[in-house]
TIDREN-308821 format. One line per field, with one value per residue: z, y, x of N, C-alpha, C in turn. Coordinates in steps of 0.2 Angstrom, whole numbers, m for minus. Last residue first. Layout:
% TIDREN-308821
nzz <- [Z  ...]
nyy <- [Y  ...]
nxx <- [X  ...]
cazz <- [Z  ...]
cayy <- [Y  ...]
caxx <- [X  ...]
czz <- [Z  ...]
cyy <- [Y  ...]
cxx <- [X  ...]
% end
This chain:
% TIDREN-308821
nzz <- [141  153  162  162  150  156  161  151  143  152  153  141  142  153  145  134  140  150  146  155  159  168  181  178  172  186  190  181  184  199  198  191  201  210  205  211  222  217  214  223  223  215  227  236  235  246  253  265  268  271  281  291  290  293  300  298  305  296  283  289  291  279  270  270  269  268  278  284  285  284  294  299  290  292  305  306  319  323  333  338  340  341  336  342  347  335  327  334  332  319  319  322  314  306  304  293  291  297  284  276  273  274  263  252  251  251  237  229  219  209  206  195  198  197  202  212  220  224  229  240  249  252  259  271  275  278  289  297  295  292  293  289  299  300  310  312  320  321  315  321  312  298  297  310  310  299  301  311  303  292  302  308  296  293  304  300  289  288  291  285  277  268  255  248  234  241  252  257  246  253  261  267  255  250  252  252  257  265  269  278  281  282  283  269  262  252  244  246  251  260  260  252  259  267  260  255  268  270  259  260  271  267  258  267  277  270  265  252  253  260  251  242  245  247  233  227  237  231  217  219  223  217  214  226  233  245  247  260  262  263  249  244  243  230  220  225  225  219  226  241  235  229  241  247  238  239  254  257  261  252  261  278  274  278  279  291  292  299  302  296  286  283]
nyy <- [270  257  249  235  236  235  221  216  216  212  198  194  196  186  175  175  174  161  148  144  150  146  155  167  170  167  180  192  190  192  205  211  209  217  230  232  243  261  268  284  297  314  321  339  352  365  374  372  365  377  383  370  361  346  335  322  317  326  319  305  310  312  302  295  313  327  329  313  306  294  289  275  268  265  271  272  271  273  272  279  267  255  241  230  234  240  228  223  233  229  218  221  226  217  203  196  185  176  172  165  154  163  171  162  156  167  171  155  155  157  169  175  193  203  201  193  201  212  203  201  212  216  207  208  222  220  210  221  238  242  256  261  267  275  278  290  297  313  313  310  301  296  285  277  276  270  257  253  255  245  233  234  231  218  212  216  211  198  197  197  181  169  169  160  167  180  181  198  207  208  221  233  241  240  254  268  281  293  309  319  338  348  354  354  341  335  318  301  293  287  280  270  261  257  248  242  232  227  218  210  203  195  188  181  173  173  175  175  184  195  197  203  215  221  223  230  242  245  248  260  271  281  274  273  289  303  317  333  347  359  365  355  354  362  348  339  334  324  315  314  310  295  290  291  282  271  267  262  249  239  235  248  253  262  278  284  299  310  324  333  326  334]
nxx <- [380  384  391  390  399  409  409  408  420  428  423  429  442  446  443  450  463  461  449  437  422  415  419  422  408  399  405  399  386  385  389  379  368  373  384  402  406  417  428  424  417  424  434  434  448  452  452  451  463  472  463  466  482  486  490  490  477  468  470  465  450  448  447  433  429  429  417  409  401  407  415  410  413  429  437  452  464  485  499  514  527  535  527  516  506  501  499  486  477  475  471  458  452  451  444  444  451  440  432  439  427  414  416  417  406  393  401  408  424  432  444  451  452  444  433  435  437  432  421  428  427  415  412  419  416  405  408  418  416  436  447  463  479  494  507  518  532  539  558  573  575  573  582  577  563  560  566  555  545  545  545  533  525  527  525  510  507  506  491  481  476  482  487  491  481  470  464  471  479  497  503  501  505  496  488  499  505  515  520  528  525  540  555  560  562  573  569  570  581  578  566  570  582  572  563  574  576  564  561  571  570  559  563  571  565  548  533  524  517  521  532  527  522  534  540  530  531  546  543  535  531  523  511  507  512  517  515  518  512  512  512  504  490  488  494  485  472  472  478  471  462  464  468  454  449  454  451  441  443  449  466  468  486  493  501  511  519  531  535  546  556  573]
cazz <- [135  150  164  165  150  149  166  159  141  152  160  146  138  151  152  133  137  152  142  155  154  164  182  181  168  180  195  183  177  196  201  186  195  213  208  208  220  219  217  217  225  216  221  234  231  242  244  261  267  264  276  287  292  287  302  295  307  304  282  289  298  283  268  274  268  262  275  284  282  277  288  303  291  285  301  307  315  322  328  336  335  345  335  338  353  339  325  332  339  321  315  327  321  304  311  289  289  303  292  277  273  280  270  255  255  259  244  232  226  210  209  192  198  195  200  208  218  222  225  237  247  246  254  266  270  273  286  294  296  290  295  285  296  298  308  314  316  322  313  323  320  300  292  309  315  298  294  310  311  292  297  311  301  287  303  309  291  288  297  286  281  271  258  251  236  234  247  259  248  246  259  273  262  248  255  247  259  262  270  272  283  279  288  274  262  257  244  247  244  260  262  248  251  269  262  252  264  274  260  253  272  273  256  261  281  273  272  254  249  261  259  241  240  254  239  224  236  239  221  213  227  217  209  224  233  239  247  253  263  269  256  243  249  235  220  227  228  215  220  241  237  224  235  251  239  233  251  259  267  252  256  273  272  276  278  285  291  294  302  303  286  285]
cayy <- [271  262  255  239  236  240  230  213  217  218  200  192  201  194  176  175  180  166  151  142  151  142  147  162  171  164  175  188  187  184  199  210  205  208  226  232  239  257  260  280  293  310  320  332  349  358  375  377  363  373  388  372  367  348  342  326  317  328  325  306  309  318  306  294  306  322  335  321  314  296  295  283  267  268  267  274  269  275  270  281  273  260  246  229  231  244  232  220  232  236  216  216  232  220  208  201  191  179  177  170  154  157  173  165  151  162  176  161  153  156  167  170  184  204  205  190  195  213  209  195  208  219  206  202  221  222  207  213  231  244  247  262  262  276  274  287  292  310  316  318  299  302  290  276  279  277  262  252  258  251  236  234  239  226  215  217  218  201  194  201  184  170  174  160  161  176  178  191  206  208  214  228  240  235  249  263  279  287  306  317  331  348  352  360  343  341  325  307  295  290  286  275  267  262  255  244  237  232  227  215  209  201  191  184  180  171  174  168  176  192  195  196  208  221  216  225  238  244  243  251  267  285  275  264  283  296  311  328  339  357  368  355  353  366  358  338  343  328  317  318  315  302  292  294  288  275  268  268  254  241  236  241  247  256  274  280  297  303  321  334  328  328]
caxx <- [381  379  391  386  390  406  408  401  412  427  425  420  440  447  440  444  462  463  454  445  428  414  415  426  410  398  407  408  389  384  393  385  369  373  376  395  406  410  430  428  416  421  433  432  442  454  455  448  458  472  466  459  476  484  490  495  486  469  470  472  454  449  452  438  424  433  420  415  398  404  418  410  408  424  432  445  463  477  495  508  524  535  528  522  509  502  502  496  481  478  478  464  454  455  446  438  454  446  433  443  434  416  413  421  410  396  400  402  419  426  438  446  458  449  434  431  442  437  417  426  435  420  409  421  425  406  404  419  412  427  446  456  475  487  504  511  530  536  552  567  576  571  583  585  569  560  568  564  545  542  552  539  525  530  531  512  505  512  498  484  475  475  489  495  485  475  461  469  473  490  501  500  509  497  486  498  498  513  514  528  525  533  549  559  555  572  571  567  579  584  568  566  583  576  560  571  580  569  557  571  575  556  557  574  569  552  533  532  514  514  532  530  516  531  545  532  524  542  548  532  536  529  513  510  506  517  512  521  513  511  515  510  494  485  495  492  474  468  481  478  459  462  473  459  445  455  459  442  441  441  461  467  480  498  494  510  514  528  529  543  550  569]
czz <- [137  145  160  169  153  149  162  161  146  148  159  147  139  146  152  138  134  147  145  152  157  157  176  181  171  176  189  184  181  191  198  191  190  204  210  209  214  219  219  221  219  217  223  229  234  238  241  252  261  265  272  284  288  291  298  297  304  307  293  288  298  289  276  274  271  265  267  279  283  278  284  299  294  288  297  302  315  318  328  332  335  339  339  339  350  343  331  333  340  328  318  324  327  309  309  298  291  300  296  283  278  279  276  261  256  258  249  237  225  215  206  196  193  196  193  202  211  215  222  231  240  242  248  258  267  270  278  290  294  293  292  288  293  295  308  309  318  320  318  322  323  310  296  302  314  305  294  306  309  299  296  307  305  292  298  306  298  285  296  291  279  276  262  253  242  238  241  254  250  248  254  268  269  253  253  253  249  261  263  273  278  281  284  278  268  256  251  247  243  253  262  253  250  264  266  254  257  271  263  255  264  275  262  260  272  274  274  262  252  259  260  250  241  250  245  231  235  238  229  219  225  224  212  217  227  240  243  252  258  269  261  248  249  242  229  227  229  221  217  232  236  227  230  246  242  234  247  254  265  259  255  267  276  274  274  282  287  296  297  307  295  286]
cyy <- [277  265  262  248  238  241  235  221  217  221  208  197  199  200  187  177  180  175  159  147  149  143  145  155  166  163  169  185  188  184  196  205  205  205  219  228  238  250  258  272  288  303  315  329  341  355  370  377  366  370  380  375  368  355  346  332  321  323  327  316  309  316  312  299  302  315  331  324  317  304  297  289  275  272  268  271  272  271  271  276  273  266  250  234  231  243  235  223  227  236  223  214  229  225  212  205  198  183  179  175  159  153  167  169  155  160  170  166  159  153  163  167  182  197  205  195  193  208  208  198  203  217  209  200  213  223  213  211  226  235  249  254  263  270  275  283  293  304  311  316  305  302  295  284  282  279  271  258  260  258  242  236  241  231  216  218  219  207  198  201  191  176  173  166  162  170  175  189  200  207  214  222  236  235  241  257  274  284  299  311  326  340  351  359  351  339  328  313  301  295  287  280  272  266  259  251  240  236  230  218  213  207  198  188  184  176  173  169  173  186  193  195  205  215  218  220  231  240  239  246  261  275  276  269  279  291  307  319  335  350  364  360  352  362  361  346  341  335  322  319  319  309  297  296  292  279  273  272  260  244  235  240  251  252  269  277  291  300  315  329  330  331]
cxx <- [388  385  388  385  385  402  407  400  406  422  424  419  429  444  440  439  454  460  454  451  435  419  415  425  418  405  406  408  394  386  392  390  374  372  378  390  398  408  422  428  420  421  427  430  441  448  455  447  451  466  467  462  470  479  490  495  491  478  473  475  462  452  454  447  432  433  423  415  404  400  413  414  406  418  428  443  456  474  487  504  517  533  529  528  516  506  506  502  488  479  479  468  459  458  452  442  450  452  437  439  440  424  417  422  417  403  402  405  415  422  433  444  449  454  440  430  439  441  426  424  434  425  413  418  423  410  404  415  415  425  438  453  466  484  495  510  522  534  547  560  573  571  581  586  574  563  566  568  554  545  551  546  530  531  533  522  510  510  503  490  480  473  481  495  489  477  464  464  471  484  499  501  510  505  492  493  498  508  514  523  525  533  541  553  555  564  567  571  574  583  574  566  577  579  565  565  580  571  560  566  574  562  557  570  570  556  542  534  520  514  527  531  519  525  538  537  526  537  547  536  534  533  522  514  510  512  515  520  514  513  517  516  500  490  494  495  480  469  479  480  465  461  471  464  451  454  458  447  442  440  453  465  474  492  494  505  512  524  531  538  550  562]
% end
């Protein structure tokens, strides 16, 4: 069994890809030390914790149970090394979609999360890792996301003023906390940007990750940028006057093509 579980369970637009790319792009060099899954290596999890978010019910909530128990069960020997999770979609979907106003059912993912690894790994340490950032810049991210990617069409404001009380995410991380008998952290975008590997570095420090590997590791480059204000507006437009879905999409991917130069 691991020696260390570490879970880095959200937020979305704090950080996340940056941290997924760091651990993927030196998976070689922390492989002594640390063993990572991301959404890729646990579709099924992801998949039943996104439906708890939107259905909320007992059936939705025992298929992650039992679902992140089989996944650890499943893990291979790690000879003490710490094993390390990190999909944001652990907390949910991203408040905004339908039937998902908030981060609520982050609290008792984290609680089944908690359950599950007791029960497999009852030695290893537990933590819980969380990525929080400005409320007023997560909304704007969030909304930058949506509108990205659904067919939003509400503005910035109306989205602002809708889903505010998503944007307290350092008060979904004291939920959690009261929730759980386990270690919980959090850091803030905001305060990571001279580290070393930028939000990546405070979970690199729960895992116990030694300098000597640190040493060897590479920074990737900054990933997930939001875009200008003027490829918003054409997206936002392109939601607002195209109907037909595969027309919308294919707008949609000439916007960002474009503004991504030659």
């Amino acid at each position: 069994m691991p020696r260390r579980l570490v879970i880095h369970a959200g937020f979305h637009k704090t950080g996340t890809t940056t941290i997924q790319q760091t651990l993927k792009l030196n998976r070689p060099v922390l492989k002594p030390v640390l063993r990572s899954v991301m959404r890729p290596g646990m579709k099924d999890l992801v998949v039943a914790a996104r439906g708890f978010s939107t259905d909320g019910d007992a059936l939705s909530r025992a298929k992650f149970h039992n679902r992140f128990g089989s996944f650890l069960y499943e893990q291979p020997p790690m000879r003490r090394r710490v094993l390390c999770l990190s999909a944001e979609e652990l907390s949910g979907h991203l408040p905004g979609r339908p039937k998902v106003p908030d981060y609520r059912a982050a609290i008792k993912l984290a609680q089944d999360m908690a359950a599950g690894a007791h029960l497999v790994f009852p030695y290893a340490v537990l933590v819980f890792f969380f990525t929080t950032r400005n409320p007023d810049d997560w909304l704007q991210s969030a909304w930058s996301e949506h509108v990205k990617s659904s067919s939003m069409t509400m503005s910035l404001d109306e989205f602002a003023t809708k889903y505010r009380a998503a944007a307290d995410l350092e008060g979904v991380v004291s939920e959690v906390a009261a929730a759980v008998s386990a270690k919980v952290v959090h850091s803030r975008l905001e305060e990571t940007t001279g580290d070393t590997f930028g939000p990546a570095t405070r979970l690199l420090d729960i895992c116990e990750v030694p300098q000597d590997v640190r040493d060897q590791m590479t920074r990737p480059e900054p990933a997930n940028r939001r875009p200008d204000q003027d490829i918003m507006a054409a997206l936002l437009d392109a939601n607002r006057t195209i109907r037909d879905k595969a027309a919308l999409k294919t707008a949609k991917e000439q916007i960002l093509a474009a503004a991504k130069g030659p």
